[in-house]
C-alpha positions in Angstrom: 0.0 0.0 0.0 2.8 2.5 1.1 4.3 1.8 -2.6 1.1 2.4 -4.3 0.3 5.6 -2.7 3.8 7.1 -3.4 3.1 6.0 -6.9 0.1 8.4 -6.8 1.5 11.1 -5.2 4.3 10.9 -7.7 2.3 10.3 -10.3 0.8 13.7 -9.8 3.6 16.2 -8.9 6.3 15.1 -11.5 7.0 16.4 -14.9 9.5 16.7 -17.7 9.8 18.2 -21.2 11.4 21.0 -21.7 10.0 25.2 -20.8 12.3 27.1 -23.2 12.5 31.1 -22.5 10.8 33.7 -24.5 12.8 35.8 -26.8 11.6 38.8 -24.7 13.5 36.8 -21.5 16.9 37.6 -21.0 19.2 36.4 -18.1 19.8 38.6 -14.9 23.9 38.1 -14.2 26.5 39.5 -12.1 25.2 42.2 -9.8 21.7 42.9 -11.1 21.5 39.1 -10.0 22.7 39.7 -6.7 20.0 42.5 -5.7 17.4 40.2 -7.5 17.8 37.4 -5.5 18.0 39.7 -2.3 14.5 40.8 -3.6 13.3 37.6 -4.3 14.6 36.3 -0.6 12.8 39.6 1.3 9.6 38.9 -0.4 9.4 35.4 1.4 10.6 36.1 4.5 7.9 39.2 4.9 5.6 35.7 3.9 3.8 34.2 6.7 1.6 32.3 5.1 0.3 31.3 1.9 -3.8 30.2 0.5 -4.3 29.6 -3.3 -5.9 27.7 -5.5 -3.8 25.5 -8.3 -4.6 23.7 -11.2 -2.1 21.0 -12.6 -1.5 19.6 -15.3 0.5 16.3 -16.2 1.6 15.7 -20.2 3.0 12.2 -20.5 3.6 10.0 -24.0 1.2 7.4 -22.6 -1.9 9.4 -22.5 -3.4 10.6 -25.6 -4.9 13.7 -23.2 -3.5 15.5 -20.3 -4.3 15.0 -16.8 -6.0 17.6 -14.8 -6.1 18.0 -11.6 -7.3 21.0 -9.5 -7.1 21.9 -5.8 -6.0 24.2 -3.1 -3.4 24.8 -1.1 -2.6 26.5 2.8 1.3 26.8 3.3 2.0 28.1 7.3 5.9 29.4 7.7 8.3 27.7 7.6 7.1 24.4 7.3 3.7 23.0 7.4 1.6 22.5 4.0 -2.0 21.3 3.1 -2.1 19.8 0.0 -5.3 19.7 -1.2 -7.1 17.4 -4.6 -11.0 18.4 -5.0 -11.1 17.3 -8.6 -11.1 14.8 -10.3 -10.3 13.1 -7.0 -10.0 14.1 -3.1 -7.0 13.4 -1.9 -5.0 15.4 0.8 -1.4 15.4 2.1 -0.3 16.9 5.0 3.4 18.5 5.6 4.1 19.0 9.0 6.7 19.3 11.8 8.7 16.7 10.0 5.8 14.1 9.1 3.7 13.3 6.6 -0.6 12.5 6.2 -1.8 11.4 3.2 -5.8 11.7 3.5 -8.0 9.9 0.9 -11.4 8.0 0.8 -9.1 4.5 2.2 -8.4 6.7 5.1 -5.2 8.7 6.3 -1.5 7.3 6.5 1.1 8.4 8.7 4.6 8.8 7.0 4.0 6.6 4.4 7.3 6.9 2.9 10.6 9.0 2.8 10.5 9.9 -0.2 7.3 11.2 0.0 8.7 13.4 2.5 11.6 14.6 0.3 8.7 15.3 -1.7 7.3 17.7 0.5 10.6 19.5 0.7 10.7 20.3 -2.5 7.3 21.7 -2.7 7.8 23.8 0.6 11.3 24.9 -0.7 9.4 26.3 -4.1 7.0 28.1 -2.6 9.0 30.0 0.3 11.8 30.0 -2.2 14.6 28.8 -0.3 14.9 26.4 -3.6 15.7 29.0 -5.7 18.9 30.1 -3.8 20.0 26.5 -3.2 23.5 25.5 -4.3 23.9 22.3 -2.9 20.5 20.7 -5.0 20.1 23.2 -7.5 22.2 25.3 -10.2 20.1 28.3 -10.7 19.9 30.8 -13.5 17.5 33.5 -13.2 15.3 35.4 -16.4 13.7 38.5 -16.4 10.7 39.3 -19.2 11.5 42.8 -20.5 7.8 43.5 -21.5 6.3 42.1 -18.0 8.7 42.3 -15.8 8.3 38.6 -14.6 11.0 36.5 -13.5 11.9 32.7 -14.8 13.9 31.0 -12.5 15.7 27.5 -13.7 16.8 25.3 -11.8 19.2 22.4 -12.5 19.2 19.8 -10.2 23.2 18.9 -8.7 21.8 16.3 -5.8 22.6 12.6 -7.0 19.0 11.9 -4.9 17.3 14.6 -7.2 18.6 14.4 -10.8 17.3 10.5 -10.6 13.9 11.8 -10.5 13.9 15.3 -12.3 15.9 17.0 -15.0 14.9 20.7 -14.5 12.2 22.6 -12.8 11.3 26.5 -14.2 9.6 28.3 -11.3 7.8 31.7 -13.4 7.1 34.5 -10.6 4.9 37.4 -10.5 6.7 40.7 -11.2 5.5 42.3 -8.6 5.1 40.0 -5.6 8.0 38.0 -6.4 5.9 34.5 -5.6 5.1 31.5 -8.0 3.2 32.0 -10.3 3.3 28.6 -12.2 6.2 25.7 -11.3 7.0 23.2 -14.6 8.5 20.2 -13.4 10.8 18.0 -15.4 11.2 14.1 -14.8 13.8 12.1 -16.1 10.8 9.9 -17.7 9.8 13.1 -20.0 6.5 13.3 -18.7 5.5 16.8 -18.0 3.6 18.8 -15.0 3.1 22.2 -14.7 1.4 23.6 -11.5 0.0 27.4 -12.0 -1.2 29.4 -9.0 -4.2 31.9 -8.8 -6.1 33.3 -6.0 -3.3 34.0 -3.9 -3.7 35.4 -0.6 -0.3 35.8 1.8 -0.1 36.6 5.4 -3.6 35.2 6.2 -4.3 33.8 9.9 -4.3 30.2 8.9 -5.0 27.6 12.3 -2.7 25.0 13.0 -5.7 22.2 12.9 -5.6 22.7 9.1 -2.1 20.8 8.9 -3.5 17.8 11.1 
């Protein structure tokens, strides 16, 4: 059962082909870098919390359509994350104070596997963005749209752990908030998932009995 459901849960974050830049895109280097990934770190830390809704969708050679999924999310600083399916299936998972839930119609599981909680890592790391700064997983370069001011970040994964799984992920944020906007996730597979925020509300008072 534990295998199954990390199946599932991996099933529906991973991704791959590739998210090329726009010609209006050009690369931020040297010091212009530096001050935008200063920015890009104040914006999260003045973060507290984090509700949206997402919709995500997986591309994979085996399907003749795309997967859809849609859902919401609660992210509570630093750590704790609700994880929520509503279509075309419930499922939940819980990320909190270093365990895992994973609620569906079977019932709820407790830690059901590590790397499911490697998993949640890496979700919690894109959205308070300490992923995007993080040299000993990821080599980063960063892209700013000239016409909208938004800002691609790639990252290239240098973790032996991660590169098995993924080949790149492109994080897009919004110009003015700084936060994810939409996360494309490569896997080493080629299948492709891109997650793409909307509704965002930060700094929210969010109750601890939502990550239970």
């Amino acid at each position: 059962m534990k295998k199954n459901i990390l199946i599932i849960f991996l099933t529906l974050l991973t991704a791959s082909v590739s998210m090329a830049q726009t010609p209006t895109d050009t690369e931020v280097t040297d010091e212009k870098k530096t001050a935008l990934v200063t920015a890009i770190e104040k914006a999260h830390k003045q973060m507290t919390s984090l509700s949206a809704q997402f919709t995500q969708r997986k591309s994979s050679a085996l399907f003749t359509e795309d997967a859809v999924q849609k859902g919401k999310l609660n992210y509570k600083s630093p750590k704790m994350l609700r994880w929520e399916y509503t279509s075309p299936k419930a499922m939940t998972v819980i990320f909190a104070n270093g365990k895992v839930l994973l609620k569906t119609d079977k019932g709820t599981v407790q830690n059901p596997n590590k790397m499911l909680n490697e998993m949640g890592t890496m979700i919690i790391g894109t959205i308070n963005g300490s992923f995007l700064n993080d040299a000993s997983n990821f080599s980063a370069k960063y892209y700013k749209n000239s016409k909208t001011g938004a800002v691609t970040v790639v990252l290239t994964p240098v973790n032996k752990r991660i590169k098995a799984y993924y080949t790149k992920m492109t994080i897009t944020l919004d110009a003015k908030t700084l936060l994810a906007d939409k996360v494309v996730m490569q896997e080493v597979s080629g299948d492709t998932t891109t997650i793409t925020f909307y509704d965002k509300k930060t700094n929210l008072s969010l109750s601890d009995s939502l990550f239970k």
